[in-house]
C-alpha positions as CSV (number, residue, x, y, z in Angstrom):
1,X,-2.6,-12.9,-0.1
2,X,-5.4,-11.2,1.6
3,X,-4.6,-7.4,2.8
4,X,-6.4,-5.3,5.5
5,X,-5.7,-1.9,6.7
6,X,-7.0,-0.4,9.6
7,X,-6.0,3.2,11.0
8,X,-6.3,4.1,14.7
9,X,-5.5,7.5,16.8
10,X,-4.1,7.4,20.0
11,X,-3.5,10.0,22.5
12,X,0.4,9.8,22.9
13,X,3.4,10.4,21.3
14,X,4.7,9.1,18.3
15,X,8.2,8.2,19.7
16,X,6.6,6.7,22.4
17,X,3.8,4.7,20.5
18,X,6.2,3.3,17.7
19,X,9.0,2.5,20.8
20,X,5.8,-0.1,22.8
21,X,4.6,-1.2,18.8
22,X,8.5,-2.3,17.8
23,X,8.1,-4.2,21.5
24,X,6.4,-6.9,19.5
25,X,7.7,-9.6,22.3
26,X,4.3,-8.1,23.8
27,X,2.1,-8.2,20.9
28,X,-0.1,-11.1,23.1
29,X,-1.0,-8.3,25.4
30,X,-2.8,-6.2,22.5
31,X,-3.6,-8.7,19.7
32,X,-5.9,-11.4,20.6
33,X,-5.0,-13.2,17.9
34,X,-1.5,-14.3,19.2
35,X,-1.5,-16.9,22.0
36,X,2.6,-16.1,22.4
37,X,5.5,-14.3,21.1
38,X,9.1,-14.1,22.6
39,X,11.7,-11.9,21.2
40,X,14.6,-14.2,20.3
41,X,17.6,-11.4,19.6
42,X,18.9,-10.0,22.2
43,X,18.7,-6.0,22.6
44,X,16.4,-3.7,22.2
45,X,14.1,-4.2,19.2
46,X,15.6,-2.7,15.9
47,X,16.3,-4.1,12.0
48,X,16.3,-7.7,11.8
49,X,15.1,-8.6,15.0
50,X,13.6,-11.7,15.3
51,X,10.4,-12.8,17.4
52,X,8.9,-16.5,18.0
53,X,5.5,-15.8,17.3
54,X,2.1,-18.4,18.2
55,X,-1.3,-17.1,16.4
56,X,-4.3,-19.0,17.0
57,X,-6.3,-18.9,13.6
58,X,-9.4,-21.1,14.2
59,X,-8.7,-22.6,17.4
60,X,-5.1,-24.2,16.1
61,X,-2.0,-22.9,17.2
62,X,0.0,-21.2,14.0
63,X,3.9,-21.0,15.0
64,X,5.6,-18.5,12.8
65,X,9.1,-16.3,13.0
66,X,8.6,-12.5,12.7
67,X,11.7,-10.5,12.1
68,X,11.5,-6.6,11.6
69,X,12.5,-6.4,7.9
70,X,12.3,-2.3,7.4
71,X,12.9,0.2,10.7
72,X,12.3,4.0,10.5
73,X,11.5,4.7,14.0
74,X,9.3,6.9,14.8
75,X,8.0,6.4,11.2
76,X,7.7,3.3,10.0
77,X,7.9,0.0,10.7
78,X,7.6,-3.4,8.8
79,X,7.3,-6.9,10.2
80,X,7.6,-9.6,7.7
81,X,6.3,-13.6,9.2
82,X,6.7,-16.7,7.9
83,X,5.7,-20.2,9.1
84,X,4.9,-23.5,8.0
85,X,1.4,-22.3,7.2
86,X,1.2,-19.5,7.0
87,X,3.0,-15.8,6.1
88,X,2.4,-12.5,6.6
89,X,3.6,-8.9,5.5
90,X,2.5,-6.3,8.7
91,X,3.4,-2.5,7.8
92,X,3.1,-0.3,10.2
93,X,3.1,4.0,9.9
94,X,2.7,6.5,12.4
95,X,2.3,10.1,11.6
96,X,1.6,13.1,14.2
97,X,-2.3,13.6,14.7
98,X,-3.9,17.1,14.7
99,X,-4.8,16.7,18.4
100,X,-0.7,15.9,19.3
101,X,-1.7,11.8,19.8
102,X,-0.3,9.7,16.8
103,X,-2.1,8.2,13.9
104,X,-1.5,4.6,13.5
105,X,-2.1,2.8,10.2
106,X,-1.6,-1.0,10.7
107,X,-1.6,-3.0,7.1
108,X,-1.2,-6.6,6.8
109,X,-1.0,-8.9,4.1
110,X,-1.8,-12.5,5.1
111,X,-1.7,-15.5,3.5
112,X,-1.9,-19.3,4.1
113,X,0.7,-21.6,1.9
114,X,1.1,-24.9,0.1
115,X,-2.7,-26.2,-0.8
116,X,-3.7,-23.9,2.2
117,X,-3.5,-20.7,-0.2
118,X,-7.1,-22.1,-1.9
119,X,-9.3,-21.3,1.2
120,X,-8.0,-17.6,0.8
121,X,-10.8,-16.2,-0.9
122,X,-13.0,-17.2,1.6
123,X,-11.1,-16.1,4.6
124,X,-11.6,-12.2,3.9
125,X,-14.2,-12.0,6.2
126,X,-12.2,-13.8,9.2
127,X,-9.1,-11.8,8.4
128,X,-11.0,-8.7,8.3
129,X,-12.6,-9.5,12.0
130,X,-8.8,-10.6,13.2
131,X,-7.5,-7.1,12.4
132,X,-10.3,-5.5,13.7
133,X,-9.7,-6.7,17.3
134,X,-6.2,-5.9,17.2
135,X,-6.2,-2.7,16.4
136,X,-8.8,-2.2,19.0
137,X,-6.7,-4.2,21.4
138,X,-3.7,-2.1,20.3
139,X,-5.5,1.0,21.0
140,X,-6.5,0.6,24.2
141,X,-3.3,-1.1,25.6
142,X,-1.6,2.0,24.3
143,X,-3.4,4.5,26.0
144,X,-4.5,2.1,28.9
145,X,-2.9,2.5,32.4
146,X,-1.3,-1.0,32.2
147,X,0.6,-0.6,29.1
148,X,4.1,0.6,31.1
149,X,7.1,-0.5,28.5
């Protein structure tokens, strides 16, 4: 497995910033990484919610099932994905930041599976530029004037 961790500040609430992150039905719209993703429970996201996720990784379409494995709103979430390919461990903490935004740590544990998992060691550098432009991506749709939940 290959982990990043990247930590952004945002200028609104905690509540409200882990309330649009759970939303992960409209991870697409932050993470360019994802070509789709469609929450298939019914409700309002919470434990054990389960979302159809496509991420491209090199061009090729990845489908994988997310379901929200730990839930601690506004604190904590954790996201755990599997696929034929791939899986992938995404925890995700928000704290209260000095200037009353949120602090947002996003870490992710990635990895391929079957004779995949050999070309791990040399995808850190890819993984490490995927997580970069999401959390960039996350931040601005969070605090951009678009972003209505």
């Amino acid at each position: 497995m290959i982990a990043v961790e990247r930590t952004i500040n945002v200028a609104i609430a905690r509540d409200e910033a882990f309330r649009r992150v759970a939303d992960f039905g409209r991870a697409p719209e932050w993470d360019p990484g994802l070509a789709s993703s469609s929450q298939e429970t019914p409700g309002d996201p919470g434990l054990c919610t389960s979302f159809a996720i496509v991420a491209e990784f090199r061009g090729k379409p990845t489908p994988m099932t997310y379901v929200i494995t730990e839930w601690d709103p506004p604190n904590r979430l954790v996201i755990t994905g599997t696929g034929e390919k791939a899986k992938a461990l995404d925890t995700i903490t928000f704290t209260d930041a000095a200037d009353g935004g949120t602090t947002i740590t996003y870490s992710a544990e990635l990895g391929l599976t079957g004779v995949l998992r050999f070309a791990e060691p040399f995808l850190n550098k890819t993984f490490a530029a995927m997580a970069d432009k999401a959390v960039l991506g996350l931040a601005a749709w969070l605090t951009g004037p678009t972003n209505s939940a």
